[in-house]
Backbone as ProteinMPNN parsed JSONL, in Angstrom:
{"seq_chain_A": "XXXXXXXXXXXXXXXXXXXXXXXXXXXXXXXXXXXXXXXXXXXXXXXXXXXXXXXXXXXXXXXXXXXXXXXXXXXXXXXXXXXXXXXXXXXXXXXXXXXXXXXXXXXXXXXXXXXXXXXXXXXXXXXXXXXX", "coords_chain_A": {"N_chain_A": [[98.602, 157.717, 183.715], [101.252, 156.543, 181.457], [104.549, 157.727, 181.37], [105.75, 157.749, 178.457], [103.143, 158.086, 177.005], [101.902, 160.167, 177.911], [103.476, 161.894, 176.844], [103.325, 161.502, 174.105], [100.522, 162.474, 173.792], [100.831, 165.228, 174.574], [102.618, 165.905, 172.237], [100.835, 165.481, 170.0], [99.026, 167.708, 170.474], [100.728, 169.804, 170.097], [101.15, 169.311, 167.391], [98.704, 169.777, 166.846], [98.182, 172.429, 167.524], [100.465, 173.521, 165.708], [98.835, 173.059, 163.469], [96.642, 174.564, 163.868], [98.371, 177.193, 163.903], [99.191, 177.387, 160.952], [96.978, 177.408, 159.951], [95.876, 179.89, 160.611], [97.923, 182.524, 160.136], [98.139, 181.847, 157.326], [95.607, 183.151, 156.455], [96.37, 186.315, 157.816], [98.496, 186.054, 156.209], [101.144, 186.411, 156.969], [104.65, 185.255, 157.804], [105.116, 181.796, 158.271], [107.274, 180.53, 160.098], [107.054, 183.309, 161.885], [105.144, 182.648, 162.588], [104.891, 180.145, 164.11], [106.976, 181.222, 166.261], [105.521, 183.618, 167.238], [103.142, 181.471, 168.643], [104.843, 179.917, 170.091], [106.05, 181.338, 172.185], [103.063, 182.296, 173.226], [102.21, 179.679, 174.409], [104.23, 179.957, 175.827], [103.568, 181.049, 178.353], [101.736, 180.063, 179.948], [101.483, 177.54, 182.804], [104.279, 175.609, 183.425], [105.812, 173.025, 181.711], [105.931, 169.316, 182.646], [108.216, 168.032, 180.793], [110.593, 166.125, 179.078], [112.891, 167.232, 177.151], [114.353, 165.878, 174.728], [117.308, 165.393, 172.563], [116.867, 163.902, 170.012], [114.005, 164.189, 170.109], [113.566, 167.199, 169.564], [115.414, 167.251, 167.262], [113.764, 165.539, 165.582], [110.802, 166.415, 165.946], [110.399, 169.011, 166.249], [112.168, 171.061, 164.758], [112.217, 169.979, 161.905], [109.787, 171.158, 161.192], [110.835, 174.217, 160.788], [112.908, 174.596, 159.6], [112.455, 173.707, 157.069], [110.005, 174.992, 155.941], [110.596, 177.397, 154.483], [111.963, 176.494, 152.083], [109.738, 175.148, 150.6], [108.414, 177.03, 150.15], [109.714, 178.286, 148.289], [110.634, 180.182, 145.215], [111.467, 178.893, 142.487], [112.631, 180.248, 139.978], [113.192, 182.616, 140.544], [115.259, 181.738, 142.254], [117.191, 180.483, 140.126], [117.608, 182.608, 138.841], [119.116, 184.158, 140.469], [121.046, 182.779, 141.635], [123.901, 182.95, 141.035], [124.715, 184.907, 142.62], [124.085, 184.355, 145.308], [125.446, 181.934, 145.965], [128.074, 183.279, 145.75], [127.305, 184.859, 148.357], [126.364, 183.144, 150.144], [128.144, 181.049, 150.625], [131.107, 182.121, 151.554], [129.684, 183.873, 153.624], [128.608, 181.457, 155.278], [131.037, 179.871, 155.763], [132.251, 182.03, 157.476], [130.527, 182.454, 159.731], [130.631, 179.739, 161.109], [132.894, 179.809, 161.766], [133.221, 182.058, 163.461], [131.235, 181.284, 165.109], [131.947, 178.99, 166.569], [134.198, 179.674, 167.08], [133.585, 181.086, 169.468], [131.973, 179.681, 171.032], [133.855, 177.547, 171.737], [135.955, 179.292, 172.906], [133.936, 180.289, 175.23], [132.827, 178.344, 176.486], [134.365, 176.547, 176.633], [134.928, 174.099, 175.086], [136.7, 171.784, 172.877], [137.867, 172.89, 170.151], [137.512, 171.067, 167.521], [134.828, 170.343, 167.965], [133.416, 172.673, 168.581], [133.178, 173.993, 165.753], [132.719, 171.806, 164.38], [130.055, 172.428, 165.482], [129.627, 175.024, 165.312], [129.069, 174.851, 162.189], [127.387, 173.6, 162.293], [124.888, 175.44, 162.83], [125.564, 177.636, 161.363], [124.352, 176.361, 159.456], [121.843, 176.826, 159.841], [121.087, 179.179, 159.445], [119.153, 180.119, 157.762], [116.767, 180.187, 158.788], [116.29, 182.358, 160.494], [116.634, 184.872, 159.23], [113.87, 184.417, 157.207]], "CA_chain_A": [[99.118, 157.426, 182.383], [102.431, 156.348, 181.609], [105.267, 159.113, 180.171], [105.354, 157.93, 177.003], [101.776, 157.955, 176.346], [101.754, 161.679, 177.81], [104.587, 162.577, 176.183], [102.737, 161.667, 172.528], [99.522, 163.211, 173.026], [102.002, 166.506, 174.424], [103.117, 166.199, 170.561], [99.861, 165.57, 169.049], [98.928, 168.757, 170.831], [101.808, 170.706, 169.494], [101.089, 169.633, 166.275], [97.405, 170.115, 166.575], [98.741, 173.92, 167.19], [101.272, 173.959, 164.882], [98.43, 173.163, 162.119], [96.282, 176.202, 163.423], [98.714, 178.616, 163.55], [99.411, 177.518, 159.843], [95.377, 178.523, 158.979], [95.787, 181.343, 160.75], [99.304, 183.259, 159.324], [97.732, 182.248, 155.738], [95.045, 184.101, 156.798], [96.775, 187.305, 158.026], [99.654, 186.685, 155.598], [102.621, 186.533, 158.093], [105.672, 183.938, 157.545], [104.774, 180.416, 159.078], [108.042, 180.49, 161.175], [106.646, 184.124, 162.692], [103.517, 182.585, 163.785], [105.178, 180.092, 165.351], [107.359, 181.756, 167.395], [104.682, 183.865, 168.386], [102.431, 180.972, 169.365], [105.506, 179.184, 171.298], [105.748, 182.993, 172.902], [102.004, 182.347, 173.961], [102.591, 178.77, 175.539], [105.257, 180.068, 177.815], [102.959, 182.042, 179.308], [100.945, 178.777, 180.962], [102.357, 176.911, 183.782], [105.482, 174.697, 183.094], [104.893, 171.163, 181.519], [106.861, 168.309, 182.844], [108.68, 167.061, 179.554], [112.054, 166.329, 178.982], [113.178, 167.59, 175.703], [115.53, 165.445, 174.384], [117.972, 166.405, 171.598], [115.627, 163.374, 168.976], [112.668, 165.0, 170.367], [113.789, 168.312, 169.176], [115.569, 166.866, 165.857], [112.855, 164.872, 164.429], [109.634, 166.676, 165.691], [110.218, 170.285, 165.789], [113.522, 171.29, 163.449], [111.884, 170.538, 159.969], [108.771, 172.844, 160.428], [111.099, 175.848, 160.902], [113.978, 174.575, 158.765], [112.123, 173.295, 155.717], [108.723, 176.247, 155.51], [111.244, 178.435, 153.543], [112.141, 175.829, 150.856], [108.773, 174.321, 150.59], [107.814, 177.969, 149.363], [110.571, 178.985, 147.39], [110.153, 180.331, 143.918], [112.664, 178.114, 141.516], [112.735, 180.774, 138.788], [114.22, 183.76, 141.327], [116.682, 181.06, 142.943], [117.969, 180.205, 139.094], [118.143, 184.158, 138.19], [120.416, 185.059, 141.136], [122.463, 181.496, 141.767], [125.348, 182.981, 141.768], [124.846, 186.149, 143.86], [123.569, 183.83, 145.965], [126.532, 181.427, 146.129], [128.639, 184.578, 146.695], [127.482, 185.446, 149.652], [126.293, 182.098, 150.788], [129.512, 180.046, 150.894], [131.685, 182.856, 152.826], [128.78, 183.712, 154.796], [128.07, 180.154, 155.917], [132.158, 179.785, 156.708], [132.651, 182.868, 158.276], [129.432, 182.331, 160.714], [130.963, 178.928, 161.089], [134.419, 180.082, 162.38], [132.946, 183.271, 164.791], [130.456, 180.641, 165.954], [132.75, 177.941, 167.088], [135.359, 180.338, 168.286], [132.959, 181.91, 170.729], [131.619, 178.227, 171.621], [135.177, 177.111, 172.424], [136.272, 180.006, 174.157], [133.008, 180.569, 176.373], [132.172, 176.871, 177.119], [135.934, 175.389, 176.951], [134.719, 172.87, 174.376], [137.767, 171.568, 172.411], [137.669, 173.964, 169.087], [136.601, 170.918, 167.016], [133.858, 170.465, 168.183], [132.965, 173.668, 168.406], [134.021, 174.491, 164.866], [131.009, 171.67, 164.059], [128.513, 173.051, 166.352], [129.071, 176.43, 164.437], [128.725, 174.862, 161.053], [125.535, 173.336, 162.379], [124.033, 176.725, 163.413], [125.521, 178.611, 160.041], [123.505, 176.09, 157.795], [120.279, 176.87, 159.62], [120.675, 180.352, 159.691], [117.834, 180.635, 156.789], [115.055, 180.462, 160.071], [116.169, 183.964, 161.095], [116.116, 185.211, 157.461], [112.48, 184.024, 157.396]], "C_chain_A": [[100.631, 157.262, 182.457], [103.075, 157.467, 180.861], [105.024, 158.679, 179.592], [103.847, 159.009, 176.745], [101.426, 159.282, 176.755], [102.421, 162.492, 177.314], [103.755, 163.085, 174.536], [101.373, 162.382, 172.701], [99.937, 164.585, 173.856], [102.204, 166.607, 173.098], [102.004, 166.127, 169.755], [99.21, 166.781, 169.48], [99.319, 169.52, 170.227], [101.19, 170.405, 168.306], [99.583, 170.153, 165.708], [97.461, 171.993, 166.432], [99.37, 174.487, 166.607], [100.171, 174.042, 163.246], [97.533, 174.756, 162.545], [97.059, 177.123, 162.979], [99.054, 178.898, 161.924], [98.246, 177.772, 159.224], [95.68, 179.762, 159.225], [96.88, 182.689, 159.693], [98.811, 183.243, 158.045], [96.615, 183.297, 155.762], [95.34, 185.706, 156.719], [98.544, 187.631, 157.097], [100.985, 186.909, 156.223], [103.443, 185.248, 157.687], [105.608, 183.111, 158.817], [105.703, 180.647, 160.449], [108.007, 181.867, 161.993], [105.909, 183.447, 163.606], [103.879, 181.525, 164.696], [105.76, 180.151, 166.344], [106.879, 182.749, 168.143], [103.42, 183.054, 169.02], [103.257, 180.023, 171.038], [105.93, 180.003, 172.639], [105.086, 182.892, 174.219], [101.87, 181.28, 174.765], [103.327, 178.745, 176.289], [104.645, 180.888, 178.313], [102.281, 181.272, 179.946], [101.838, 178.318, 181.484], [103.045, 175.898, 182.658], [105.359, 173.042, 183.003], [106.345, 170.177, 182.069], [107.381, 167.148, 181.801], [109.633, 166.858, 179.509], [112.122, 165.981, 177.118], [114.358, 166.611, 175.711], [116.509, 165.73, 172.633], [117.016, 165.568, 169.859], [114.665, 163.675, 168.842], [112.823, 166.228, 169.605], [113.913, 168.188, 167.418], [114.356, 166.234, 164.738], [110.959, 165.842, 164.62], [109.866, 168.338, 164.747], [111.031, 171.214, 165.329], [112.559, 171.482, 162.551], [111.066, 171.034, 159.773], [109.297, 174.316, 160.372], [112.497, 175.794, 159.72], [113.667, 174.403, 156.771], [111.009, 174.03, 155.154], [109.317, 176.927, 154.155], [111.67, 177.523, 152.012], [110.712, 175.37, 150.37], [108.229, 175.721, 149.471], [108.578, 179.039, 148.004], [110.287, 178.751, 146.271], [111.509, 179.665, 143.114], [113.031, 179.182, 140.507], [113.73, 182.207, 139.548], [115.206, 183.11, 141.708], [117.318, 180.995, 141.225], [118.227, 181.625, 138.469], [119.295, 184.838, 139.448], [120.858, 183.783, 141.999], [123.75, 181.619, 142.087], [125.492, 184.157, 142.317], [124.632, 184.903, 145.05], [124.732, 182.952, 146.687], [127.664, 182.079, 146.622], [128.84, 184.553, 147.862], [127.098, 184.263, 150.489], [127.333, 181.482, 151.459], [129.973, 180.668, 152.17], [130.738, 183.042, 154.037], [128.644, 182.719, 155.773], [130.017, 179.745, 156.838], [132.999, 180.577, 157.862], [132.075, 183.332, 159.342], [130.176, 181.05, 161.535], [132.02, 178.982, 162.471], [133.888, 181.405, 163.429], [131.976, 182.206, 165.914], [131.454, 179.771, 167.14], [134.054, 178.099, 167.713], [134.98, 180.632, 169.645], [132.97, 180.634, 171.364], [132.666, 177.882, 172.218], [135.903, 177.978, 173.24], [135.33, 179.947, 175.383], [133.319, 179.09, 176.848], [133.223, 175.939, 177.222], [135.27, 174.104, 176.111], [135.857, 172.705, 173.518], [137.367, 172.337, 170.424], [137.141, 172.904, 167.765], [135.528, 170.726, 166.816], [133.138, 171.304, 168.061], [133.066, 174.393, 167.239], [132.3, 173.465, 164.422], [130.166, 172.108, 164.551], [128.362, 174.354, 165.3], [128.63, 176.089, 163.18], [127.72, 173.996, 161.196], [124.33, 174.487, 162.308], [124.078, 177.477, 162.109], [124.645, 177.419, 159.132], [122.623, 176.031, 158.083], [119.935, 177.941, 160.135], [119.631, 180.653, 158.896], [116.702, 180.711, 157.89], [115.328, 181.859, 159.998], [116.217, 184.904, 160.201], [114.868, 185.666, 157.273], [111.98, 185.125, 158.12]], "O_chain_A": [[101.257, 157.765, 183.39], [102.51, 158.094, 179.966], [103.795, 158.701, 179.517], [103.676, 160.188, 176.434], [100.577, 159.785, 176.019], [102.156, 163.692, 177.255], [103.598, 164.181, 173.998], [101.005, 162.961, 171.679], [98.949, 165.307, 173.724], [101.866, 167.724, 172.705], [102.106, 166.73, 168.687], [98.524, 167.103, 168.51], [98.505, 170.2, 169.601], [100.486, 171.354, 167.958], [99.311, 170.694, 164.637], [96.952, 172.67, 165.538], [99.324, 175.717, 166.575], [100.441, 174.708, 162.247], [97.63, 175.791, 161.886], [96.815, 177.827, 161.999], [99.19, 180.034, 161.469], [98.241, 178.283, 158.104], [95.774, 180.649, 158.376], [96.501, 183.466, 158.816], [98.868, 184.295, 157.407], [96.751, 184.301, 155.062], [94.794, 186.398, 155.86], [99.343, 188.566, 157.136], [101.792, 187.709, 155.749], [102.842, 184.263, 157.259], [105.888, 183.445, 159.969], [105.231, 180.873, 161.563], [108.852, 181.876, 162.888], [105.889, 183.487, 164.836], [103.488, 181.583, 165.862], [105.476, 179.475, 167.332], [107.294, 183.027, 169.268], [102.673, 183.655, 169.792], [102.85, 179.691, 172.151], [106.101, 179.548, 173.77], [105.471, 183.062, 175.376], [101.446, 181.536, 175.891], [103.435, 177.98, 177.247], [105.341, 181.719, 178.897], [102.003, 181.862, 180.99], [102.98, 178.431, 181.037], [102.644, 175.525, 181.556], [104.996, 172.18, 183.804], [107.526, 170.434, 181.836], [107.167, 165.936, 181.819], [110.123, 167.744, 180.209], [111.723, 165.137, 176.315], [115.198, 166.584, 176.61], [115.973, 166.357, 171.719], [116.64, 166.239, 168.897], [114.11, 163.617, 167.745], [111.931, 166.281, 168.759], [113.156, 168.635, 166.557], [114.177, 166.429, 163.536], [110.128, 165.896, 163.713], [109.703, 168.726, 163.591], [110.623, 172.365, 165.477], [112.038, 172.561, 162.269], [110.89, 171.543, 158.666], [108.647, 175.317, 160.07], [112.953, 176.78, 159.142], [114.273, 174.753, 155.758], [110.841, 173.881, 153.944], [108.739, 177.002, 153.071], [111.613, 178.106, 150.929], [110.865, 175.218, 149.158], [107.782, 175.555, 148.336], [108.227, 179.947, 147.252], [109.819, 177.676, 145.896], [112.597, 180.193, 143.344], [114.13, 178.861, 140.054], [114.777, 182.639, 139.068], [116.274, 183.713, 141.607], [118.246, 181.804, 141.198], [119.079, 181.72, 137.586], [120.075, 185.777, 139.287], [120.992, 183.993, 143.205], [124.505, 181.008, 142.842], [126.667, 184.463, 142.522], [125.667, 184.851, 145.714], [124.986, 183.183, 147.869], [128.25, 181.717, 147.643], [129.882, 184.358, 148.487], [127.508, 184.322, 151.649], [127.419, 181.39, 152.683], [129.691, 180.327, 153.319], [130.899, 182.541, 155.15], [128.566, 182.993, 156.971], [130.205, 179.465, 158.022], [133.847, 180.226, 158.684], [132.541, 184.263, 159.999], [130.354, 181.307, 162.725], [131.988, 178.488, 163.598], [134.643, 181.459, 164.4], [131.977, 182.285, 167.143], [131.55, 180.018, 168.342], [134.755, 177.371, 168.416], [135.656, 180.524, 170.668], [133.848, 180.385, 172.191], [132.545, 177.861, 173.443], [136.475, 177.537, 174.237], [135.792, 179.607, 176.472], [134.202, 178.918, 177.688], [133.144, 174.819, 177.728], [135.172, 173.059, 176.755], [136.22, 173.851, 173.251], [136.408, 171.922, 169.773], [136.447, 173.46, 166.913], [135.031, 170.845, 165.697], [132.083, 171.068, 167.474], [133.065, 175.605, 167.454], [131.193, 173.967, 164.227], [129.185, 172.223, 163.816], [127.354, 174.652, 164.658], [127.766, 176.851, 162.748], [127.137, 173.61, 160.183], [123.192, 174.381, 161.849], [123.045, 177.947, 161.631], [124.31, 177.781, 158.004], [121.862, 175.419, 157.333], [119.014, 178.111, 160.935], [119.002, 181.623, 159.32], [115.723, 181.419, 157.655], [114.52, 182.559, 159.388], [115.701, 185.964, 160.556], [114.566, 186.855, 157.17], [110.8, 185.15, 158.469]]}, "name": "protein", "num_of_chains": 1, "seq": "XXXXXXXXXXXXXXXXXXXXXXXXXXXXXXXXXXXXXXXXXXXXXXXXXXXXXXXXXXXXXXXXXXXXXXXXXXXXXXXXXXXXXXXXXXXXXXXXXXXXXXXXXXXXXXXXXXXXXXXXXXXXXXXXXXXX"}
């Protein structure tokens, strides 16, 4: 077979597992983005697949099931009763993750500080996974 064509049914795989583990967790009641970081857990425990992740691969398949679960289920009536607690601690939060992130990044890895200044304010606006 050619990569591609093992590459995509590699992803129709994944997603064939990404829909169980979403019967299952409703099932047992656990948050989506638990179950699947304990099913991606249970596939590093089988031998090592020959894929190359690439950073579109990553962005478009498997980002918006862990970034977008938590909005998909959010209650509108609790977000509009605490809006501005929320905003509060959001904003600073998100700039002051931002600026520790992208300091470390540019010190450790010698990346030029703006760069690393976006990389952190990539990472602080998808801290809601580890929330989850």
């Amino acid at each position: 077979m050619t990569e591609i064509l093992e590459t995509e049914i590699l992803i129709l795989e994944l997603l064939l597992i990404v829909s169980i583990v979403a019967v299952v967790v409703r099932r047992f009641r656990i948050p989506y983005t638990v179950g699947l970081v304990l099913a991606g857990l249970a596939l590093s425990l089988r031998p090592p697949l020959q894929l190359e992740l690439t950073p579109e691969l990553i962005l478009a398949i498997l980002l918006p099931p862990l970034l977008f679960e938590a909005a998909f289920h959010l209650n509108i009536d609790h977000l509009r009763r605490n809006v501005s607690t929320i905003l509060l601690l959001a904003i600073p939060g998100v700039v002051l993750t931002m600026l520790i992130t992208g300091g470390i990044v540019s010190f450790g890895a010698g990346i030029p500080l703006g760069a690393a200044l976006v990389f952190g304010a990539l990472i602080a606006a998808t801290d809601p996974v580890s929330v989850v």
